[in-house]
N, C-alpha and C positions, 0 to 999 in steps of 0.2 A: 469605167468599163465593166468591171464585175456586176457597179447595180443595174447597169443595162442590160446584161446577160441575165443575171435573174430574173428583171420584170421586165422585160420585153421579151424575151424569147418564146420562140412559137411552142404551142403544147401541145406537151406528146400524146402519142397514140393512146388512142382508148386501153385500159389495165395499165398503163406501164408512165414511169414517172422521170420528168428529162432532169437530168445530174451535169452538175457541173464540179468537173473532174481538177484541181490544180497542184499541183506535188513543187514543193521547194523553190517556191516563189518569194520575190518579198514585193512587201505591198504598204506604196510612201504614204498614200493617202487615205485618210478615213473611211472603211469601209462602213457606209450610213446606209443601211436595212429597217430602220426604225418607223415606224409606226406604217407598215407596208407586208404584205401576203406574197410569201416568194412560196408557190406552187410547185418546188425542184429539189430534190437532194441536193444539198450543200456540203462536198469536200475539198478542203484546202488544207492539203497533206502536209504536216512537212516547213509550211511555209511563214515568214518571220514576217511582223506588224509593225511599222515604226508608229501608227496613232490605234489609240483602242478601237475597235471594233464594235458597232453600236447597232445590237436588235433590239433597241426597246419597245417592246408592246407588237414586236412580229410575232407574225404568225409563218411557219417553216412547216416542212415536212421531217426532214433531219438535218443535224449540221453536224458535222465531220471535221474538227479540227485537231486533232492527233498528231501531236508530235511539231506543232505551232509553238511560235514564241510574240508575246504581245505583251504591250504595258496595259494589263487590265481589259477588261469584257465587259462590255452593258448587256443585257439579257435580262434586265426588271421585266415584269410584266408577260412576258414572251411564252407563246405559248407553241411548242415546239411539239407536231402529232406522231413524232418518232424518238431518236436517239438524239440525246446530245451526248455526244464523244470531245470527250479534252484528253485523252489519255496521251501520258508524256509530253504534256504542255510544258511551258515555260511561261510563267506571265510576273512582272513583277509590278505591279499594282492590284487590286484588288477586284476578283471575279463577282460580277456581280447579277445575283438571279432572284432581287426578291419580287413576291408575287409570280414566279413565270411558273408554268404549268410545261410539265415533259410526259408525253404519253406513254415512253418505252422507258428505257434506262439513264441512269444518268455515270457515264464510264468517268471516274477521276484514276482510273491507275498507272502509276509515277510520273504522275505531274508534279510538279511543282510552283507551290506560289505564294509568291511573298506581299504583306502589304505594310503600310506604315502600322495601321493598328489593324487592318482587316484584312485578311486572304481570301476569304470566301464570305458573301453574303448571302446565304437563301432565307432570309427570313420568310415566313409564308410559301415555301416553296411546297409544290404537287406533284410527285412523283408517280404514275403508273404502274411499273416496275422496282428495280431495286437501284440504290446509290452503292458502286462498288468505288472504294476510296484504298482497294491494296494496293502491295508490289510496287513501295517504296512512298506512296504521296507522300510527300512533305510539303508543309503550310508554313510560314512564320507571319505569325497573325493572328487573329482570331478567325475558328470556321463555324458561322452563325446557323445553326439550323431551326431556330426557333420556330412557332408556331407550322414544322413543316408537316406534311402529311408522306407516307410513303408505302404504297401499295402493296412492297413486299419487301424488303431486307436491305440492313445499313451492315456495310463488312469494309470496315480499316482494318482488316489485317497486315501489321506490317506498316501499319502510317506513324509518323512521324509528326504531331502537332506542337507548334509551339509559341507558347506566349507568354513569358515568366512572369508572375505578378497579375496577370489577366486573366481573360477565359480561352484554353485552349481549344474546347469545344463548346458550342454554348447553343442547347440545345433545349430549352424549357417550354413545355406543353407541345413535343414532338408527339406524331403516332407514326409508330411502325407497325405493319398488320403483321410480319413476322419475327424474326429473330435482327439481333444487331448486335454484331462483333465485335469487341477489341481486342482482339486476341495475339498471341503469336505472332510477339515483338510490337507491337501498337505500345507508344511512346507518349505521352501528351506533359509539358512541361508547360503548368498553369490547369487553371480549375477547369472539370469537366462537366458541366452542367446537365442534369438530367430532369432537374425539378419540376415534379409536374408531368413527366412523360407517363406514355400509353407506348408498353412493345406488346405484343401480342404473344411472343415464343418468349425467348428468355435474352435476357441483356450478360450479355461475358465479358470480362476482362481477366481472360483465363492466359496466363504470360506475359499481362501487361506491363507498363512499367507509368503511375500516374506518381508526380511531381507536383507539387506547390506548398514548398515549405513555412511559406510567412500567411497561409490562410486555408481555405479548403480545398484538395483536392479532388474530393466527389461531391458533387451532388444530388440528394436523391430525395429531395421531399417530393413527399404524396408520388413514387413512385408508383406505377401498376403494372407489374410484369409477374407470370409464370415462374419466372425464373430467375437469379443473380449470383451470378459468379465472380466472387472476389480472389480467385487463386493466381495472385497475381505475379510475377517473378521474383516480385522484393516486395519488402514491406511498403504498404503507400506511404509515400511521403508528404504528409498534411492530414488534415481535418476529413472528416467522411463522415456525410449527414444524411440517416436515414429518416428521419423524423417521420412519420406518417405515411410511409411507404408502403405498400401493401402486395405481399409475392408470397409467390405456392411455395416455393421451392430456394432455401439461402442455400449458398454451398461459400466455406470461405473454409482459410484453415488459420488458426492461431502465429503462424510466422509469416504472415503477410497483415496481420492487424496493423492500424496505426494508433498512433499513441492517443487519440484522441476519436471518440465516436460517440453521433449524436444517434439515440436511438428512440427516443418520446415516441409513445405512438405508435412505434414501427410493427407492425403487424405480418406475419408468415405462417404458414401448414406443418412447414417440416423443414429442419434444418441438417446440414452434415453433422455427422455422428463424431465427434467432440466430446471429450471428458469433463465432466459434469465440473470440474473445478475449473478447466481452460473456462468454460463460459460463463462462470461469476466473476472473475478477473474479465472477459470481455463487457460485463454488463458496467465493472466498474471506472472502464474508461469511458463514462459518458459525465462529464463535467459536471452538470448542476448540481449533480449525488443525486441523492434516493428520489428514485423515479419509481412508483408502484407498479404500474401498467408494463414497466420492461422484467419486472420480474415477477407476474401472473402471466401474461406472453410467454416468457419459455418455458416456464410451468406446464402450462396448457401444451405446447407442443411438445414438450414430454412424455403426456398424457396421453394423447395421442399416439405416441411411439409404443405405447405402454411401458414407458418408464416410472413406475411411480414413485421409485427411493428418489429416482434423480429431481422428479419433481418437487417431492418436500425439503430435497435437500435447498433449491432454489427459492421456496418459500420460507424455509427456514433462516436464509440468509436474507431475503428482505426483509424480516423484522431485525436480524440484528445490525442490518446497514441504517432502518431507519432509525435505530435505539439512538443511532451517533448523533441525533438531530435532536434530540428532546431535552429538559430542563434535565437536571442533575436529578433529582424524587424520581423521577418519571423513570429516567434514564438507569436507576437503581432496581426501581422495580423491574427493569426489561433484564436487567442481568439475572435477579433470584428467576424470573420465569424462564431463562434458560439455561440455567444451575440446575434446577429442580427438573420441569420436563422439555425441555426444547422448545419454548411457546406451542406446546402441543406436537410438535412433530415426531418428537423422541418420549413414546408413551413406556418405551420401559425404563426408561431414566428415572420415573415417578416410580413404578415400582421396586426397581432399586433401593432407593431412598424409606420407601415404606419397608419394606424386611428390614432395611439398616436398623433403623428407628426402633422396629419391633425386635426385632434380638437385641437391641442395647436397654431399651427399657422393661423387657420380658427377663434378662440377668438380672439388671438389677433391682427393680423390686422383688425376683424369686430369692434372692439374696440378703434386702432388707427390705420386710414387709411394713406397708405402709400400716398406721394405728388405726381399729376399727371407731368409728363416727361414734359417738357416745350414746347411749337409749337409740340404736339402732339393731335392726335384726338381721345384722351383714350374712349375705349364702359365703360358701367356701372360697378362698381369697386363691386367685389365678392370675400368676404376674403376666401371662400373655395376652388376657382376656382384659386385663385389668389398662395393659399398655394400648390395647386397642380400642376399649372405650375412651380413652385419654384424646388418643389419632384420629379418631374419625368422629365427627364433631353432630352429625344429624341418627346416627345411632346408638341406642343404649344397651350397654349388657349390662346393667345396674350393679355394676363395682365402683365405677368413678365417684357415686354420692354415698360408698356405704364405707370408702377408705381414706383415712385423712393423713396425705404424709407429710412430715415436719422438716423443716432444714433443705439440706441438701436435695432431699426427695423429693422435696416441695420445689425447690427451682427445676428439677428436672421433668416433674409432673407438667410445669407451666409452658417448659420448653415442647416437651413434645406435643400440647394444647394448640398452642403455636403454629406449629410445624404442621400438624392436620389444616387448621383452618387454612394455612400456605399454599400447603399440596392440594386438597381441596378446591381450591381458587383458583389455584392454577391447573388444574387438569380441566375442571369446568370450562373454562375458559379457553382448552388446547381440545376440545371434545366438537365444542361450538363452534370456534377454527376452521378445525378440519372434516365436518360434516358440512358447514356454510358454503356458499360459491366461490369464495375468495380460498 
């Protein structure tokens, strides 16, 4: 009877489009709309399905089913030139819209739907307007948005997704043209895929509460958003993969980190203003260890900030996170060059080190002088002049070849010979550093 009224009934007046009205009906038999052009608003208020309801590949003006209860929806294909409204649905088999095209909005708020593995399927879906999924959805399933498109804004505020072990939203190579919410109280238990998305404004999970303890709970490779807000109510629980992500703007805070974050790659503008130690502890919970690229990235956005302590202090800490990866020699040398000057970052560490040297060897040769060279014509003996030609290994004040000290004076000549060529080498080397791009 209903597919009669839709496709046979006479059509209305010129501007104006005939509806068919039904509030708190139930309806035994399949309502079959499928591969068929119903030229009418479609409202069926209210009213309960005992077989799914099947528009596959129609074409509709709007459908209206708010506050329905059904075992599942076909809607593949379907291309709907107004609203699809499910708001305070009830379905417990799995909604299904992939490939369907909706010109206006697509209303999910506080439905509910449950499926064996799937609640929602839009893969490939086409949105005109915005998918509002508040004020209460809840899914148990997976809610696939994969390759969908969406004209203007994704807002779960307030949803409830769940699939423990699975994907609780799964949403890779989405485009949002604007912003897309999880905010303020948005739930999801099991991983929230992002990989691959396109938002246009900024992606939040500002209050969220994301779940998937045996694997990851975010993900976001090659994301590309504006924006990302991890201010989340608790800390996330699972893995969070930024890998190759790329946004203007991080905003997260240190007690909602998780224990685990993948960062390779991850590229940003500017991050929340975080103390420069919280964020080498965040760099170090990224598993594989020493990753270059995550610590010239916050560098560089430091630099930006005009931070510059804070940036060498991050460059300072990538060399001695990569020291831990080196042969033992290798690994020796990276400690003397950060004894001596900071591998360059800490330039008055070196000179430090140089007055030590020169008031230790400036006493004690003024104290015992070294014996003049034998058939030499030595100028006036200067224990400080003497200790600095000693130190600095490319210039001569021509005491070193005109003093020959014995013993004791003689290992301490060698040492501080030593300790130039050292300093030397390593400042050279912390000069080069940090004039270079890296």
């Amino acid at each position: 009877m209903l597919r009669t009224l839709l496709l046979g009934a006479q059509q209305a007046e010129p501007g104006h489009f005939a509806t068919l009205n039904l509030i708190g009906a139930r309806i035994v038999e399949i309502l079959d709309l499928s591969n068929t052009d119903v030229p009418h608003l479609v409202r069926l208020r209210d009213c309960q399905f005992d077989e799914r309801p099947d528009l596959h590949s129609a074409r509709t003006q709007q459908i209206d089913l708010a506050g329905s209860t059904f075992p599942g929806l076909r809607c593949s294909g379907a291309i709907i030139d107004g609203t699809l409204r499910l708001t305070g649905c009830r379905s417990t088999a799995e909604i299904r819209l992939v490939g369907a095209r909706v010109a206006g909005t697509l209303l999910l708020n506080a439905a509910r739907f449950e499926g064996t593995e799937s609640a929602l399927n839009a893969t490939r879906l086409t949105v005109g307007n915005d998918i509002l999924g508040q004020k209460g959805l809840i899914c148990r399933g997976e809610v696939c948005l994969s390759h969908a498109e969406i004209g203007g804004s994704v807002r779960f505020d307030g949803a409830h997704l769940s699939n423990p072990g699975g994907s609780a939203l799964s949403a890779p190579d989405i485009v949002v043209s604007a912003v897309m919410n999880c905010c303020e109280g948005f739930r999801a238990e099991g991983m929230v895929e992002l990989s691959y998305a396109s938002i246009g404004s900024h992606l939040s999970f500002e209050q969220a509460t994301l779940s998937n303890p045996t694997g990851t709970a975010l993900a976001c490779k090659h994301l590309d958003a504006r924006e990302l807000v991890l201010l989340t109510a608790t800390p996330i629980d699972g893995e969070v993969d930024l890998r190759h992500a790329r946004l203007g703007l991080l905003r997260d805070d240190p007690a909602t980190w998780p224990d685990t974050l993948r960062l390779d790659g991850l590229t940003y503008d500017a991050l929340t203003d975080i103390h420069g130690v919280d964020r080498l502890r965040w760099l170090r919970r990224d598993p594989p260890g020493y990753l270059p690229q995550t610590y010239e990235q916050l560098a560089a956005a430091y630099r930006r900030q005009g931070r510059e302590g804070d940036a060498r202090a991050v460059l300072l800490a990538r060399h001695r996170r990569r020291r831990e990866s080196l042969p033992p020699a290798l690994r020796a040398w990276g400690y003397l060059q950060d004894l001596t000057v900071g591998y360059g970052y800490l330039p008055t560490r070196a000179a430090a080190w140089l007055v030590a040297l020169l008031v230790a060897g400036g006493v004690t040769f003024g104290l015992h002088h070294p014996q003049v060279v034998a058939g030499s014509n030595p100028p006036g003996f200067n224990s400080v002049i003497y200790t600095l030609d000693l130190l600095i290994p490319v210039i001569d004040f021509g005491q070193q070849n005109a003093f020959d000290p014995h013993g004791a004076l003689a290992w301490l000549a060698y040492g501080l010979i030593a300790a130039g060529w050292i300093l030397a080498t390593t400042i050279a080397a912390g000069i080069s550093r940090t004039l270079g791009p890296n």
